[in-house]
C-alpha positions in Angstrom: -159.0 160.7 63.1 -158.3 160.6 67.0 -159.2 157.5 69.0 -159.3 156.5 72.8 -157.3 153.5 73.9 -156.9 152.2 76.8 -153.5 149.6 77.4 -152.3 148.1 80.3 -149.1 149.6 82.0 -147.2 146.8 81.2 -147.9 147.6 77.5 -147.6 151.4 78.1 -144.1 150.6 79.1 -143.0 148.4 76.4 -144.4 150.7 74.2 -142.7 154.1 76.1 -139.1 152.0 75.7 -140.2 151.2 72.1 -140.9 154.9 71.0 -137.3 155.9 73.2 -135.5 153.6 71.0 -136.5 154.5 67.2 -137.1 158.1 68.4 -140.7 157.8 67.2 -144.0 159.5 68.3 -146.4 156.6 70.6 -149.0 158.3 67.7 -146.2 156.5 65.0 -145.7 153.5 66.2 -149.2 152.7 67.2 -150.1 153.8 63.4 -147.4 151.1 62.3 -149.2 148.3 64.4 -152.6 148.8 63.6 -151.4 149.1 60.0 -149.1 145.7 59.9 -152.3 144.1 62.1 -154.5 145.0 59.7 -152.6 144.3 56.6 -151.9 140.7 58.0 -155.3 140.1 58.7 -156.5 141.0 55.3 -154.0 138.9 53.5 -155.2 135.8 55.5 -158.6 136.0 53.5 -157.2 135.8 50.6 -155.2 132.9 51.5 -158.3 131.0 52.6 -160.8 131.4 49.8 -157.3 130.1 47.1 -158.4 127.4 45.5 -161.8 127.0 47.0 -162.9 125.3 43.5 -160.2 123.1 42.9 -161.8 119.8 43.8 -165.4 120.5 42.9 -166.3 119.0 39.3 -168.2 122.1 38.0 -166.1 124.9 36.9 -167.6 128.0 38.7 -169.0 129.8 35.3 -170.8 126.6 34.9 -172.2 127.0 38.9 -173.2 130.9 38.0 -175.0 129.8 34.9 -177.2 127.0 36.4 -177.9 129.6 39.4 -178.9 132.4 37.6 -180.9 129.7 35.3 -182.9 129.3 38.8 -184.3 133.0 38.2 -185.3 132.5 35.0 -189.2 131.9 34.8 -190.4 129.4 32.6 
């Protein structure tokens, strides 16, 4: 899919001498850093929610069970 972006010249530039040097496409490398931007933001989630339960003193099947209990009508 085609997109519109618009970058300052100084970026243009960098990017122009970055494309010269690998002999790549602007289309390539801009592919490559959305891709590695992306991928790096995704793994941060991850990283975040690790060991979210570790200090609380109900085990989360135990927190799912008393929730859904909440449902239940008596």
């Amino acid at each position: 899919m085609r997109t519109i972006v618009e970058l300052p010249e100084e970026q243009l530039a960098a990017l122009r001498d970055l494309c010269s040097r690998e002999k790549t496409s602007r289309a390539e490398i801009i592919r490559r850093a959305v891709g590695q931007y992306l991928q790096s933001n995704q793994s941060g989630q991850g990283k975040r929610a690790f060991g979210l339960w570790q200090k609380k003193k109900l085990n989360a099947l135990d927190y799912e069970a008393k929730l859904r209990a909440e449902w239940s009508v008596p």
